[in-house]
Structure formats: C-alpha cells, structure tokens
ROFILO-840121 format. One record per residue: x, y, z of N, C-alpha, C, O, CB in turn. Coordinates in steps of 0.2 Angstrom, whole numbers, plus 5000, padded with zeros to 4 digits. Each point is the difference from the previous one (the first is absolute). Glycine has a CB too. Layout:
N
XYZXYZXYZXYZXYZ...
! end
This chain:
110
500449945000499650065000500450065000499950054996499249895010501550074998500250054999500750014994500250054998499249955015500849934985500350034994499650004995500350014995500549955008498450044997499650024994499950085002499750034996499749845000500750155008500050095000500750015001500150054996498749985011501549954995500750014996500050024992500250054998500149855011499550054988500250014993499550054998500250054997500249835000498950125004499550044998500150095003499550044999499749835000501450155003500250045003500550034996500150064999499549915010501049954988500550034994499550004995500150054997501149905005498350034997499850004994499650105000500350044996499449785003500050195004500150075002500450054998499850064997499949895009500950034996500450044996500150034994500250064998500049885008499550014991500150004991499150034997499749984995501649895004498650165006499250034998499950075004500150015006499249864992500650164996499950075001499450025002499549984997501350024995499150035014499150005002499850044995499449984998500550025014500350064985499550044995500149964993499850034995500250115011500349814994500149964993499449945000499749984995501750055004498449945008499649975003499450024999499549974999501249995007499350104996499150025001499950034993499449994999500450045015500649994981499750024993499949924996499850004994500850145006499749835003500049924997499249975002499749974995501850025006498350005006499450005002499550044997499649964997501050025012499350074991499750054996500049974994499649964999500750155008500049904988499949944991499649965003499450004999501849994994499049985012499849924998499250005002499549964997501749985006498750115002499450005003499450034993499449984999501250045015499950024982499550034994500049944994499549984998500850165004500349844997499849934996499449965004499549994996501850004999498649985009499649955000499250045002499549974998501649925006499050174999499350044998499649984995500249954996500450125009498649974993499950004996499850064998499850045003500149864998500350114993499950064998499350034997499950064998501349935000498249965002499350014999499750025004499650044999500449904995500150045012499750025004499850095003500550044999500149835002498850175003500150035000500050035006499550045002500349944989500850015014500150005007500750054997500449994996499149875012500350214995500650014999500050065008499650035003500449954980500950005018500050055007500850044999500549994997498749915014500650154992500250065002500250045005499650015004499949984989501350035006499750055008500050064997500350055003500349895009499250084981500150074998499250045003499449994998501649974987499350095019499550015003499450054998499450005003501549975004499350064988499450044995499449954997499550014997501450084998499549845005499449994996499449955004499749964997501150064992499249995018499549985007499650065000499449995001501449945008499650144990499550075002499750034995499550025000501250015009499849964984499550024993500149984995500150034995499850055007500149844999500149984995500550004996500049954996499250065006501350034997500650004996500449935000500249975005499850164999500149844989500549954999500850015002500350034995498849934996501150035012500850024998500249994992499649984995500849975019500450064987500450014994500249905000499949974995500750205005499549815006500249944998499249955000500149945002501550085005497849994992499549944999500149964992500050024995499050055014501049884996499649944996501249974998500249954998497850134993502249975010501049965001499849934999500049964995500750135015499049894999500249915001499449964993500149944998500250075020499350024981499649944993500450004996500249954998498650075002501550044998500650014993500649935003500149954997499950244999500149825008500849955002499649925001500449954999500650155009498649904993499649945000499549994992499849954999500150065017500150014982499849994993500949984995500149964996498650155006501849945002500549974994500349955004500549974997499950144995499549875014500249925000499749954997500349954998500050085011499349984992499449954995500050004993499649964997499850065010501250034990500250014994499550034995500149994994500649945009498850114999499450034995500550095000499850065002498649855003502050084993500450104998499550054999499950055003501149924991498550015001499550045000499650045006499950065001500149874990499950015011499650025005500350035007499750035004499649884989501250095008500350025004500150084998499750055002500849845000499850104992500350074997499150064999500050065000501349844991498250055008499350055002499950025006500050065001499449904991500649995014500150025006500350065005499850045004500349874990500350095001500750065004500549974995500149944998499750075018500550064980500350014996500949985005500550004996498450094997501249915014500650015002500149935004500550005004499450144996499649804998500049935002500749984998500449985004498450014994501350014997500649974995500650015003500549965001498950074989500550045011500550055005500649975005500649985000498450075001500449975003500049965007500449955002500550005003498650034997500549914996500249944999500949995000500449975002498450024993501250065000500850024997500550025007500549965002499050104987500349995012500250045005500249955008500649995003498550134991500149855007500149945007500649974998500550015004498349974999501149974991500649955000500650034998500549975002498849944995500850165000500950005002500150045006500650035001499849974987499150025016499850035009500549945003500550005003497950044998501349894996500149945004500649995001500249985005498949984991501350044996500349944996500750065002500649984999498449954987500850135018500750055001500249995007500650005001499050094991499749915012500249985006500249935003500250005006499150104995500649854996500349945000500749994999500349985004498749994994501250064995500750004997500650045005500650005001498850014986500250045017500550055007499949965005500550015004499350114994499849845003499849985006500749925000500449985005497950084996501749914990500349945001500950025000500449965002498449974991501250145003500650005000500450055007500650005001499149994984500050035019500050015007500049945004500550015003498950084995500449875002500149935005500649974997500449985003498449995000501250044990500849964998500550035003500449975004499350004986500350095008500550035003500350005007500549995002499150064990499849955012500249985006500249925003500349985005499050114995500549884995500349925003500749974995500349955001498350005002501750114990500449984997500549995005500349954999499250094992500850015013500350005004500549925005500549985002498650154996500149845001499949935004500249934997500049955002499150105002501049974991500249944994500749994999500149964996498850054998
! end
C-alpha cells in the first residue's frame, strides 16, 4: 500500500496540474453532448438580462469537433477550432517544461 503511493506520487511529478485540468476539461467536452440544451454559465448578465456572453455555445463547438462534424462546430462558435488549438499546445508546452525540468534535476543522478 504504501509503495503504491510511493509511486503514484513519482508519477506526479511528471504531471502538470494546469496541464491536467485543461486535459480534464477536453475530455469532459468530448464525451458531452453537444445536442443537448443544458447550457451553464457563470456570465452574470445573462441571469439579470438575458445577455449571452461572447464565449456561448464554445463547449457544443469543441464537442461537435470531437465528434468530428467541423461544420458544425465551426456554426456553433466560430473560435471552437481555436481553442482546441490553443488548449493542446497550452498542454503540449507545459508538459515539455515540466519534463525537461525534472530531467534536469535527476541528470545530475545518473
């Protein structure tokens, strides 16, 4: 028991928390559905007058292009496509510092 939190603690190491929760976030919009009409918000104009924000309807757009319908993402929200972009090299930047930071530190050790 305690060398399995042992390891699951190195394994830690090598994960970035804001690389984890935008990774979480995808995934939770991939397996969403994007027909559905549950949509939540904390943009707070649009509880007192209705106002849509600038980002509505984002998560159907990233859950439409996981599902691979571009169209329909791209009608959605024009900045779906984006995003998507933007998250994964969010991701793919803070992982590459994070892996080359631990190396560094243990090259020393070898």
């Amino acid at each position: 028991m305690i060398s399995e939190i042992r390891n699951a603690r190195a394994l830690l190491r090598y994960v970035d928390r804001e690389a984890a929760i935008w990774v979480i976030a995808l995934i939770v919009l991939a397996l969403g559905n994007p027909e559905s009409d549950f949509h939540f918000t904390i943009f707070w104009p649009y509880y007192v007058w209705g106002i849509q924000s600038p980002g509505y309807g984002l998560g159907h757009s990233i859950s439409y292009l996981f599902r691979g319908d571009v169209i329909s993402s791209f009608e959605t929200h024009i900045l779906g496509i984006p995003a998507v972009a933007i998250l994964i090299w969010r991701i793919t930047t803070l992982q590459t510092k994070l892996f080359k930071l631990n190396r560094s530190k243990t090259s020393w050790q070898t």
